[in-house]
C-alpha positions as MATLAB code, in Angstrom:
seq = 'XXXXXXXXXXXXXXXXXXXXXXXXXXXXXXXXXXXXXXXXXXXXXXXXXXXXXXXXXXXXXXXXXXXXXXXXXXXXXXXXXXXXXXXXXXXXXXXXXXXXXXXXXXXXXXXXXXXXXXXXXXXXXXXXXXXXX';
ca = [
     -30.701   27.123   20.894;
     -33.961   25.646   22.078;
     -34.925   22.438   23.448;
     -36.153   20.184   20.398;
     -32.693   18.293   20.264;
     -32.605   18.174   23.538;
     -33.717   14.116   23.199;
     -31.133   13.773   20.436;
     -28.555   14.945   22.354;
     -29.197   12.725   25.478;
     -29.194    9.830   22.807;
     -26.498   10.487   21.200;
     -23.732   10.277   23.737;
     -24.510    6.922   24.961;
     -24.870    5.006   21.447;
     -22.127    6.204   20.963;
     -20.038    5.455   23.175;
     -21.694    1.787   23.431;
     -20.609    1.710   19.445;
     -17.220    2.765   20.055;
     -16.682    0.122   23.123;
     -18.302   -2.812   20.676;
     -15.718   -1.843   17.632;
     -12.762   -1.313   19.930;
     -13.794   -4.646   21.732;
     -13.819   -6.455   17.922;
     -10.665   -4.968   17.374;
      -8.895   -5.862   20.318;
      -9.986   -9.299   19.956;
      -8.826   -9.637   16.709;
      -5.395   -8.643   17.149;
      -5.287  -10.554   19.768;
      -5.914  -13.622   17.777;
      -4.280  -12.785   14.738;
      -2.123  -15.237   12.544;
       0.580  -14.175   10.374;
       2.090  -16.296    7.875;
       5.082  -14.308    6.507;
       5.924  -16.967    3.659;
       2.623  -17.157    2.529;
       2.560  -12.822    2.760;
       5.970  -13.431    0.342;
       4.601  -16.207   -1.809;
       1.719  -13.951   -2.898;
       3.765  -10.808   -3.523;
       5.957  -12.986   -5.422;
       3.365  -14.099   -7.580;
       2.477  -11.147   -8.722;
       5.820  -10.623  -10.430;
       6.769   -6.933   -8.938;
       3.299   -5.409   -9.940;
       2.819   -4.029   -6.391;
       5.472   -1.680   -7.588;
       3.839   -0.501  -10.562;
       2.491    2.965   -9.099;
       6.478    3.864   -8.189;
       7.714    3.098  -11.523;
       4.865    5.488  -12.848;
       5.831    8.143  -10.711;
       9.771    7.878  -11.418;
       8.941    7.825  -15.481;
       7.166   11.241  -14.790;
      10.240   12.933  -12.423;
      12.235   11.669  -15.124;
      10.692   13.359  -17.431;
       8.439   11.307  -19.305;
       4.887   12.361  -19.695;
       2.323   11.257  -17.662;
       0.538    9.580  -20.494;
       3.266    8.194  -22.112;
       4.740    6.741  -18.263;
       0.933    5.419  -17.710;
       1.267    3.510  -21.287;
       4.602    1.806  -20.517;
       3.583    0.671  -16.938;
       0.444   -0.921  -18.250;
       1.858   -2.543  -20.884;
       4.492   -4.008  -19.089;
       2.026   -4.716  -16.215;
      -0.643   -7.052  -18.482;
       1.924   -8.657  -19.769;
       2.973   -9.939  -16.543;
      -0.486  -10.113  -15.130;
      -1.172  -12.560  -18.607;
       1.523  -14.662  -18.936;
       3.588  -14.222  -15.631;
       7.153  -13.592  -15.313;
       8.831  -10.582  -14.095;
       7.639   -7.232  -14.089;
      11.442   -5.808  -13.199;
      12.628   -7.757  -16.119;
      10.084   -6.304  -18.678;
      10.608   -2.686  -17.569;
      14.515   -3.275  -17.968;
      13.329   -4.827  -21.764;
      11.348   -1.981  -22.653;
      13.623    0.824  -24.779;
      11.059    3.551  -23.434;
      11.375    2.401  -19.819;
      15.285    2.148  -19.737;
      15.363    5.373  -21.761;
      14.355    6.976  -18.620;
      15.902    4.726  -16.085;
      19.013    3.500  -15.691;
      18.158   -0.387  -14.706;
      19.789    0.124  -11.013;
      17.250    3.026  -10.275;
      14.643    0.763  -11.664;
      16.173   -2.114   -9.193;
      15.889    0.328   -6.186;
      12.123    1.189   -7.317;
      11.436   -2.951   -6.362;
      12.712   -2.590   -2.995;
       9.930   -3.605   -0.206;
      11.714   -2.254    2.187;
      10.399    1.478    0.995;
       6.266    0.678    1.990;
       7.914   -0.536    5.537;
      10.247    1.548    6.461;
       8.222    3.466    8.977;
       6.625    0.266   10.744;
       8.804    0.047   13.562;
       8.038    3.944   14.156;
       4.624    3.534   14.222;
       4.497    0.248   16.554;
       6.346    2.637   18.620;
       3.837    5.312   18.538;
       1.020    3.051   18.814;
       1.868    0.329   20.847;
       4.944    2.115   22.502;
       5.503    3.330   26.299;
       4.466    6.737   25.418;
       7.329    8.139   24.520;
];
């Protein structure tokens, strides 16, 4: 090791740090003054018609059993149909002889539960926000 990053390194440390104190400063600030507006959050998920679940339906067609190809085909079908003329993306998948094939229409029902991407919230409040625990 010789001395020509000597200047880098005496740099370095500092911007850093001053970089890291800005962004966590932004941050804090904006949790701080952050609005949530849980029925607007709901009215947007429920107009998109269930197609936040898509990517769990795919993956249940293929541990089912159904090809990766073929489970991508039903999804997007049923998925732009929804996304072009609205209505239910739960209801089309239970319409669609390939789809219900596979899956019985209560395991499709449990696929649609939002309750699965949150589970682990209050776990990691805890961890974050918690008393150290």
């Amino acid at each position: 090791r010789d001395i020509s990053h000597s200047s880098v390194e005496r740099v370095i440390g500092p911007d850093t740090t001053i970089g890291l104190d800005f962004a966590l400063s932004r941050l804090a600030g904006l949790i701080e003054n952050l609005l949530v507006y849980p029925d607007a959050m709901q009215a947007n998920l429920d107009r998109l018609g269930g197609l936040v679940h898509s990517q769990r339906v795919l993956l249940a067609l293929t541990q089912a059993g159904m090809s990766r190809e073929d489970a991508y085909a039903a999804v997007q079908r049923n998925a732009m149909r929804v996304w072009e003329s609205g209505g239910s993306f739960l209801d089309l998948l239970k319409a669609d002889p390939a789809v219900s094939a596979i899956l019985p229409d209560a395991d499709l029902e449990a696929l649609f539960d939002l309750g699965y991407h949150v589970k682990h919230v209050d776990e990691i409040f805890r961890r974050v926000f918690g008393t150290g625990n």
